[in-house]
N, C-alpha and C positions, 0 to 999 in steps of 0.2 A: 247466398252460399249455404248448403247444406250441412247440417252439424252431422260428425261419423262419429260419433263418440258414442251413439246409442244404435239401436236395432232400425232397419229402414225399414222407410213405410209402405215401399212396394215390396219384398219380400212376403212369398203369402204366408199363410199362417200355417204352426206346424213344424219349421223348419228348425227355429230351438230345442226342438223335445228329440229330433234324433242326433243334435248334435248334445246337445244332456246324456243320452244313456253313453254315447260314446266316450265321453268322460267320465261317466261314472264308470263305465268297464274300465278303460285306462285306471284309474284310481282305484279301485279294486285290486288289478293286477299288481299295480305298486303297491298297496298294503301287502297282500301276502307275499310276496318276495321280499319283502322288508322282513315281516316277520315269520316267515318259515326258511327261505332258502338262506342268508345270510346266517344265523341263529343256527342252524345244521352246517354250513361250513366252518362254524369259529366251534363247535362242537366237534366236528372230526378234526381237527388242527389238536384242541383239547387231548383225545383221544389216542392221538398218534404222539403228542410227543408225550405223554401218562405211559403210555404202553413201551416205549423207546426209552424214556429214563427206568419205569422198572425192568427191564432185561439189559440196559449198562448196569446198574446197581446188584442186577442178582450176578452179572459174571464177575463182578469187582469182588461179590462177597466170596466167589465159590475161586477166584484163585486168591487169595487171602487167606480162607481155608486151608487148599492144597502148599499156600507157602509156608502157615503153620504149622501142617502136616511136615513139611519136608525140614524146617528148621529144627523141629522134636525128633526124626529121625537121623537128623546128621551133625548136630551140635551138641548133642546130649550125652558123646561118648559109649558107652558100653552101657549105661545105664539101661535102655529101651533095648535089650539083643536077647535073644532066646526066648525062654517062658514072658516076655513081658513085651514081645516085638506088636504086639493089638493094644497098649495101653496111648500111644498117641495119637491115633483113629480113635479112640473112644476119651478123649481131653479133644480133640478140635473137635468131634462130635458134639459133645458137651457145651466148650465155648460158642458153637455154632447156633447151638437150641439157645442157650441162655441169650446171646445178643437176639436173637428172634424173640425173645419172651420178652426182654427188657424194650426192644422196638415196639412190642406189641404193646407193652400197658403203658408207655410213653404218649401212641397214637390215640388209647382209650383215653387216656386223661385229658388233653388238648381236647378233643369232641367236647369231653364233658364238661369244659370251662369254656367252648367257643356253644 
């Protein structure tokens, strides 16, 4: 009874070497689709929700703002009316630069400890 566990002896010679490169293509082909295409789609996932949470964030900041705006103009009585109706545009202006500024050297510190 003939052992199959190894290469037959009629089989002529030759026949290994093109079923060799054809795995090495297949193998090939799976390395870089491992590491390109996979590696690019967890980077555009990355990208998409990076890009989606900062534009909820900037419109959260910018009606926060305008509610600022609108409580300093309607809660403040008579205080903000005539000569003084540009001082709470230029107070949420201000609050608005400062929590920017304080975001910002917040984000530099964390880098320079990570």
């Amino acid at each position: 009874m003939p052992d199959d566990t190894g290469p037959s002896t009629t089989d002529p010679p030759g026949t290994a070497l093109p079923q060799l490169v054809i795995e090495l293509r297949d193998l090939i082909i799976a390395y870089v689709r491992q590491e390109t295409v996979t590696p690019i789609k967890n980077l555009g996932r990355y990208i998409l929700f990076g890009v989606g949470g900062a534009l909820l964030l900037g419109l959260g900041v910018v009606l926060l703002g305008v509610g600022a705006l609108r409580l300093l103009q309607t809660e403040t009585g008579s205080t903000f009316r005539g000569d003084w109706s540009w001082a709470p545009y230029g107070i949420v202006f201000v609050a608005l630069i400062a929590g920017g500024l304080i975001t910002w050297k917040a984000r530099g510190a964390r880098r320079a400890r990570a």
